[in-house]
Every structure is written in structure tokens, then in C-alpha cells.
N, C-alpha and C positions, 0 to 999 in steps of 0.2 A: 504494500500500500504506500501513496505517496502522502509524507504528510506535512508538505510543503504548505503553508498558510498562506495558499493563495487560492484563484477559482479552479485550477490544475487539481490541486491537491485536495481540495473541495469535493469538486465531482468523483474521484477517485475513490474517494471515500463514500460519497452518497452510490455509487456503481456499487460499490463494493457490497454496502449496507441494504441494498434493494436486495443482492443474493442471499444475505442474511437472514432477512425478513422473510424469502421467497423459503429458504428452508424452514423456520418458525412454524410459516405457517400451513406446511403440509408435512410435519410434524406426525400429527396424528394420521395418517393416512393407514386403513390398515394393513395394507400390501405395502412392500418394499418399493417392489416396482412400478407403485402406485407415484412415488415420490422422484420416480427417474422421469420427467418431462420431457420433453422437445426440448429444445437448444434456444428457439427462437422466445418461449415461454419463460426462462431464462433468463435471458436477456432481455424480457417487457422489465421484467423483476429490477434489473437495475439501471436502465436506462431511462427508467418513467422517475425511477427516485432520482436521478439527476436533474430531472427535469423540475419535479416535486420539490425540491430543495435549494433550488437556487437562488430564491429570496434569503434562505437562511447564511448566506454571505456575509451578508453584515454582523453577525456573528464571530467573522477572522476578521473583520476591522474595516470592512468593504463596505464604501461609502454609498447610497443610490445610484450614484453614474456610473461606479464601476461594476454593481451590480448589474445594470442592465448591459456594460458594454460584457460582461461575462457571460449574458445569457446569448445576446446579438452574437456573440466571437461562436461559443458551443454550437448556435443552432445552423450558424452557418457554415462552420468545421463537419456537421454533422449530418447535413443535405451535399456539401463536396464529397463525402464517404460514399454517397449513394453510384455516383458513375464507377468510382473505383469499384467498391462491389461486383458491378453489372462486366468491369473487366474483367476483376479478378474469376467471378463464375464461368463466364463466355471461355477466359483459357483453359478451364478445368476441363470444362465439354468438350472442345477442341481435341486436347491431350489426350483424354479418353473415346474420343470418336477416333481418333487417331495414333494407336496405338504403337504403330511402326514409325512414326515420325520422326526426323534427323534433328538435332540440336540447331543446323540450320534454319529448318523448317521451323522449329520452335520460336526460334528468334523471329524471324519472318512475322509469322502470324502475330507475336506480340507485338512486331510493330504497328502493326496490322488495327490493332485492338489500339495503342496510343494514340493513332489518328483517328480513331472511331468518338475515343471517348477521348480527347486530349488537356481534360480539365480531372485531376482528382486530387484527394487529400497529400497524397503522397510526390507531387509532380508539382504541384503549385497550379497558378490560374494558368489558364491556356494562354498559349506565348507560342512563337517561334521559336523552337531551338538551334536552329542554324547548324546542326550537328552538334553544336561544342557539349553535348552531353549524352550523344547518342549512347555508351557505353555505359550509364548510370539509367539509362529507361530501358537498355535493353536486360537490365539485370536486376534490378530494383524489385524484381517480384520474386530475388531469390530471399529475401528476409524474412518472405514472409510465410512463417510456417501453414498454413493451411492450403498451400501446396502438396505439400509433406504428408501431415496428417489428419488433417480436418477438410476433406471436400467438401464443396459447396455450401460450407458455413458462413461464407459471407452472405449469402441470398438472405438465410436464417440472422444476421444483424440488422440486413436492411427491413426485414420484416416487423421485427423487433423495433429498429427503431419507428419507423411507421406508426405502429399499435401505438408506443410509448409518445409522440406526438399525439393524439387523437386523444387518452387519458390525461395530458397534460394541456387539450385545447380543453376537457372536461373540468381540469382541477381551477384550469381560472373562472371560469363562469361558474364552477361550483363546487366546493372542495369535497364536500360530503359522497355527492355523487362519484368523485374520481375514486374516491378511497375505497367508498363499498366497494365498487368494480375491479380497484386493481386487485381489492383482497378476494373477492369473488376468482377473479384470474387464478392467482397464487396457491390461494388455498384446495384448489381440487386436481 
């Protein structure tokens, strides 16, 4: 956990605290595997409590304006995640539609995929790159382990996060209602 006393180290923590809660409260379930959910169901659990708590800023010493520039920063860090997603899935498919493919090929297609979707979290805003970085976009999706071993779990983020917007357009017009639901969510 990061527990930097800023809005970084904030959400980190309210993410973190959403899975907490999300085990709490299917606790009682009476099957074990009653308590293994989806991924995406998950991830509602701690992405909606980021969202759920980021008034509570001012709390680490965060004044009104920098609370809302922290929620403005998140929410648009976190709609840029959504193209990266739709790459990072698209090359899973690819790889797996394409089982004999050449490292060549691999590269290819991801460039493939950069110009498709040439704006994501991890690339910055859409720009011309002139080349001078073609070697960091052509490799930049080696960090990222759900290559590795979590397929097409970023669809399952963007899902996640989605749901967890739409709870949290609920929590500001109405807290009570957001709450039941997300516990409704959680708890079964």
C-alpha cells in the first residue's frame, strides 16, 4: 500500500479498503466458492470506494481545489485507461488467434494496435512520435504482466470501472442509495 499523504496514496488506500470491505462482506457466504467472484466484481469493490472517498481528502490536509483537481486528475487518468485496455485485450486475441506468430509479427501488429488507439495511460496524449520512441511503444506492453498471467483482465477493469462510475454518479445524487447497492453488489 502506498501511504504517501497525498491523493496517490489516498486512492491506494480507499482501492485497497473497497477489497477489504468487498471481503467483510461476503464473509458469511456459506460456500467457499460462494466468496470467489469475478475479477470485475472485485474490482466494482475498490474502484467505486475511490471514487466514494475522495471528498474525504481533506482529511490529509487537501484543500477544496485540490480536492476536486484530484478527482478531475483520477477521472481522467481513468477514462485514458479505457483505450489502453481495448489495446491491451485486442493483442491478447491477436496472440491467441494467432498462435504460430513471429516476434516480428508480434511487433507489427502492436504497432498496429498504437495507431489504432494512439492515446493511452501509459503513452501519454496522442502526439506524433517521429520515431524517436518507437522502441519504448514497441515494448512497453512487456511490463505489463497480464500478458503473462492474467488474460483479458483488463476488459474485467474496464468493466469494473464503468459499474464503479454509475455507483458513484449514484453516490452524489444520493449516498444512501449508492451504499445499499454497492453493499447489495458485494455482499452476494
Amino acid at each position: 500500500m502506498n501511504a504517501m499523504r497525498d491523493s496517490y496514496g489516498w486512492f491506494t488506500w480507499a482501492h485497497e479498503a473497497g477489497h477489504a470491505i468487498h471481503h467483510y462482506l461476503n464473509r458469511d457466504l456459506e460456500l467457499d466458492v460462494f466468496r470467489s467472484c469475478p475479477s470485475e466484481i472485485c474490482e466494482i469493490a475498490s474502484m467505486a470506494m475511490e471514487l466514494f472517498t475522495s471528498d474525504d481528502l481533506a482529511r490529509i490536509g487537501c484543500n477544496a481545489n485540490q480536492v476536486k483537481d484530484a478527482l478531475d486528475d483520477k477521472i481522467f487518468n481513468d477514462i485514458g485507461f479505457l483505450p489502453y485496455m481495448s489495446k491491451v485485450d485486442l493483442m491478447q486475441q491477436w496472440m491467441y488467434d494467432h498462435p504460430t506468430h513471429t516476434h516480428d509479427q508480434r511487433r507489427q501488429h502492436w504497432r498496429e494496435l498504437n495507431q489504432l488507439y494512439p492515446y493511452s495511460m501509459r503513452t501519454g496524449i496522442s502526439r506524433s512520435w517521429s520515431g524517436e520512441y518507437q522502441d519504448y511503444l514497441d515494448t512497453y506492453r512487456h511490463r505489463q504482466m497480464h500478458f503473462f498471467e492474467v488474460p483479458f483482465y483488463y476488459i474485467e477493469y474496464g468493466i469494473a470501472y464503468l459499474a464503479s462510475v454509475q455507483l458513484y454518479n449514484q453516490f452524489v445524487i444520493n449516498r444512501t442509495t449508492a451504499i445499499t447497492n454497492y453493499t447489495k453488489i458485494l455482499a452476494s
